[in-house]
N, C-alpha and C positions, 0 to 999 in steps of 0.2 A: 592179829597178823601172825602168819606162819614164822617160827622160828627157823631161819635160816642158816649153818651151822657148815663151817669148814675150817679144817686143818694141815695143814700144809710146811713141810719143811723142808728146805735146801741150803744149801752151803752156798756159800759165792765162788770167786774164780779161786783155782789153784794157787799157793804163794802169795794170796794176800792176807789178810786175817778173817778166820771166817767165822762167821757171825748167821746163827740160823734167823730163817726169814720164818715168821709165826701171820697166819690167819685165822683170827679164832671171832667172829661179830655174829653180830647179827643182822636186818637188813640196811643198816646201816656199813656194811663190810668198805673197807677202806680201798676203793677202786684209784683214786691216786695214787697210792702205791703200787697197784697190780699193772695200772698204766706204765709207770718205769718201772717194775719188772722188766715187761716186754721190748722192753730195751738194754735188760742186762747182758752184759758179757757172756753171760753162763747162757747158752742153747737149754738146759735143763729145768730152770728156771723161768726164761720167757717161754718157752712151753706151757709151764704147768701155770705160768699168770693167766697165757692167754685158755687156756682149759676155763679159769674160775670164773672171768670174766664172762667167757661163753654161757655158763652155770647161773650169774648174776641175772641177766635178760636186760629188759627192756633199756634199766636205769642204765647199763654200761653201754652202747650203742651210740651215745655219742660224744665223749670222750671216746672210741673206739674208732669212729667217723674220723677224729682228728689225728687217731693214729694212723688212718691212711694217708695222712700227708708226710708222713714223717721221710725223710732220703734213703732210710736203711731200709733196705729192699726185705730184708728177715722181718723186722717189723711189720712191715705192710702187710709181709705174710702172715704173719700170726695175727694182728687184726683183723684181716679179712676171716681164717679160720675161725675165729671169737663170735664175729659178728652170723656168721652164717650157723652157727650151734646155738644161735638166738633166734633165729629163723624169722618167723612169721611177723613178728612182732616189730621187727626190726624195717620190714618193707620199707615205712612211707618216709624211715631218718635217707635208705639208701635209694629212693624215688626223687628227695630233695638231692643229694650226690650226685644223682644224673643231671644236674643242673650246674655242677660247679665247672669253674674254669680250669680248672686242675684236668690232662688229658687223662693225668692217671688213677685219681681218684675213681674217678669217669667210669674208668675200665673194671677196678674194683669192684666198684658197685656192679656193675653190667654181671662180670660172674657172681658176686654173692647171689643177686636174685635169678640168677640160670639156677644155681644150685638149691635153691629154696624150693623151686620148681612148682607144682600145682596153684600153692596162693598164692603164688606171685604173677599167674596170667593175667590177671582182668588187669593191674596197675600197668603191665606192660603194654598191654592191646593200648588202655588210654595213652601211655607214651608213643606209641603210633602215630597220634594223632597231633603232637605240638607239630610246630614249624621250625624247629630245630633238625635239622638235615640229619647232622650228629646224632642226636636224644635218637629221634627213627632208625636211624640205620644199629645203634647201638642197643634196643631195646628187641629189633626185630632178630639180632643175631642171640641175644637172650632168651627169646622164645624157641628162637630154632635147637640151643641146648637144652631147652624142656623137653623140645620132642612131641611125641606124640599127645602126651596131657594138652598139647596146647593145638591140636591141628581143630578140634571145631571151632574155637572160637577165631582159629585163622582165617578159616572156609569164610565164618561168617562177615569176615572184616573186608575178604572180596568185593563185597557191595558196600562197603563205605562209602559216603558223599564223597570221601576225599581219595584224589586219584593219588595221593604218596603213598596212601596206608594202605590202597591195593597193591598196588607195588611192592611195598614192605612184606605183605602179606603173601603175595604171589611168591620172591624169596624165600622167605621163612620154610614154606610148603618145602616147595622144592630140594630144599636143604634135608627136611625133616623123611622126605621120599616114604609118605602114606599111601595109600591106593585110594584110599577117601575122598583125596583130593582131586584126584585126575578128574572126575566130572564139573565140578565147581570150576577148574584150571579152564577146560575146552571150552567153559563156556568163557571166560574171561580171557579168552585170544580172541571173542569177538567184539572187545571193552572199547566204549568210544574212544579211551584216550589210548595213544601207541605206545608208552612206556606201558602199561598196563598189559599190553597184547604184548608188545615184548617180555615182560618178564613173564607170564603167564606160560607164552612156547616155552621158552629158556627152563621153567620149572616143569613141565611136563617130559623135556627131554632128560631131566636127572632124574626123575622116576620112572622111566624107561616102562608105562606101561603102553600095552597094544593098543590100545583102545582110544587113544590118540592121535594114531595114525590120519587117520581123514581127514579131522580138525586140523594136524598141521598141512596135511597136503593143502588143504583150502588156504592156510596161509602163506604157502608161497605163492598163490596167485593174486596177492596184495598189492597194491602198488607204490607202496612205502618198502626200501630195502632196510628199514631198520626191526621189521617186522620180519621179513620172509628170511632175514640169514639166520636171527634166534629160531625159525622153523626149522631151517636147514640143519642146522646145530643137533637140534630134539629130533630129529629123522635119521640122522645119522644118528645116534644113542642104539634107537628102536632096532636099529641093524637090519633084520633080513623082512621084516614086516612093512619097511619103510617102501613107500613108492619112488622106485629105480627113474622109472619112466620120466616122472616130474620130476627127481632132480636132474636128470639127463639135460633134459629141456631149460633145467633154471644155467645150465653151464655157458650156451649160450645167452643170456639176459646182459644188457649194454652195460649196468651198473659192476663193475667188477668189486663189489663188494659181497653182492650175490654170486656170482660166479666162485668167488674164493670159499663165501659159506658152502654151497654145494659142492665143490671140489674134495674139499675136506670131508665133507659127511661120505661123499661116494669112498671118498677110501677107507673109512671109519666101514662101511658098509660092505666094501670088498666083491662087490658084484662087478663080475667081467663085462657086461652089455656098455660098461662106462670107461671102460678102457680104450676105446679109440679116438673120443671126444676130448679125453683127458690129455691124451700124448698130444693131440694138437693144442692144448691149453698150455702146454709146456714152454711152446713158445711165446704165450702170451706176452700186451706188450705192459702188464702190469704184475710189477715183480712180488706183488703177496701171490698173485693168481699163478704165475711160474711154480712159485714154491709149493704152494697148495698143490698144485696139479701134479709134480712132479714126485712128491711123498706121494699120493693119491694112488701112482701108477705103481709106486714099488710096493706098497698094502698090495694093491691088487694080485699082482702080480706072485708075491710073498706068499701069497695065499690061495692063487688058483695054478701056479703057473708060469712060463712063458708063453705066451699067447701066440 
């Protein structure tokens, strides 16, 4: 077994009696004690515990786990620092975490393994996949601070049997704003199930590429409005590439929730040909659709003009 080897001194707090702290073992090092370190008074001290801990691996991880439970918010900080300077190793203690009742454990866990980053995708993509609404949503925003390490195997999670973890996955994209994505996306606005098409627009319109254009205009012509306003959203992003025409036409649509999504995009979008349809939306007798229309017309306006 490698000889393991650290030394370490500091003082305690000012005004009391100070007594230096010694670490001198081998891989037996006295992790109980470095655990209350990082609870001492001295900021200099919990520091440099949680540094050793980090140095330790695999074994300190979980006593480190249980310092995320701890009330002092500095602590939590320093464990989490510890744990994540353990990296890899440490995944599947903070994969069980995502499992605890604790919100804030939870949350913990969720950035250590953003910040571990690469080996930590495939454990996340599987978190995808529980029935925990929470674990999902909190694994998928994990991924999205990976970033781009993790957009193929997000692409690939699009075709999951299961309609959340496209969902999750459609998010994540969008968040992470690849251009890899947008083909995988277009095609996943035509997904049997409609949160699926919804997030899929929704994520194409924060990546703001051209090349989406069609694909949403097809989906305003949906007959689901929870489909055609995340279009409306993504077309208005697009700005001057977006089809004017069709959303003109969605202003009139009976559902005023469509009306409101296109309202907004056209003023997001700033073209004048929308400025007459709009000032009659103003009076609308449905007050998102007033307001929508009526910021709509001062963009317009702000920007070409008075007309």
């Amino acid at each position: 077994m490698c000889r393991y080897e650290r030394e370490t001194m500091v003082d305690t707090v000012p005004g009391s009696d100070k007594k230096a702290y010694y670490l001198h073992t081998t891989s037996g090092m006295d992790m109980d004690g470095l655990i209350k370190a990082i609870r001492h008074p001295n900021l200099g001290i919990r520091w440099r515990a949680a540094l050793a801990l980090g140095d330790i691996g695999e074994p300190a991880v979980k006593p480190l786990i249980r310092a995320l439970k701890e009330p002092d918010q500095d602590v939590r900080w320093l464990a989490s620092l510890a744990i994540g300077r353990i990296g890899e190793t440490a995944i599947p203690h903070l994969v069980r975490a995502m499992f605890e009742e604790d919100p804030d454990l939870r949350w913990h866990a969720t950035r250590i393994l953003a910040g571990i980053g690469k080996p930590a995708i495939m454990p996340l993509i599987a978190l995808l996949r529980e029935d925990n609404s929470d674990i999902q949503w909190r694994s998928a925003f994990a991924l999205s601070l990976i970033g781009k390490p993790a957009v193929d195997d997000l692409i690939r999670s699009l075709k999951d049997a299961n309609w959340w973890v496209r969902v999750k996955a459609a998010w994540a994209l969008g968040e992470i704003k690849d251009s890899r994505a947008v083909e995988p996306l277009i095609q996943s606005v035509n997904d049997q199930d409609w949160y699926v098409r919804w997030s899929a627009a929704d994520a194409l319109g924060k990546i703001g590429d051209q090349k989406a254009a069609y694909c949403l205009e097809k989906a305003l012509k949906e007959s689901d409005s929870y489909v055609q306003v995340p279009a409306t959203w993504a077309l208005g992003k697009l700005g001057s590439g977006a089809p004017v025409e069709t959303l003109i036409q969605s202003l009139k649509n009976t559902d005023w929730y469509v009306r409101w999504g296109a309202a907004e995009a056209l003023g997001n979008i700033g073209d004048i040909r929308a400025l007459e349809l709009l000032t009659t939306l103003t009076e609308d007798k449905d007050e998102y659709v007033r307001r929508a229309a009526e910021e709509a017309v001062w963009k317009i306006r702000e920007k070409n003009g008075p007309a």
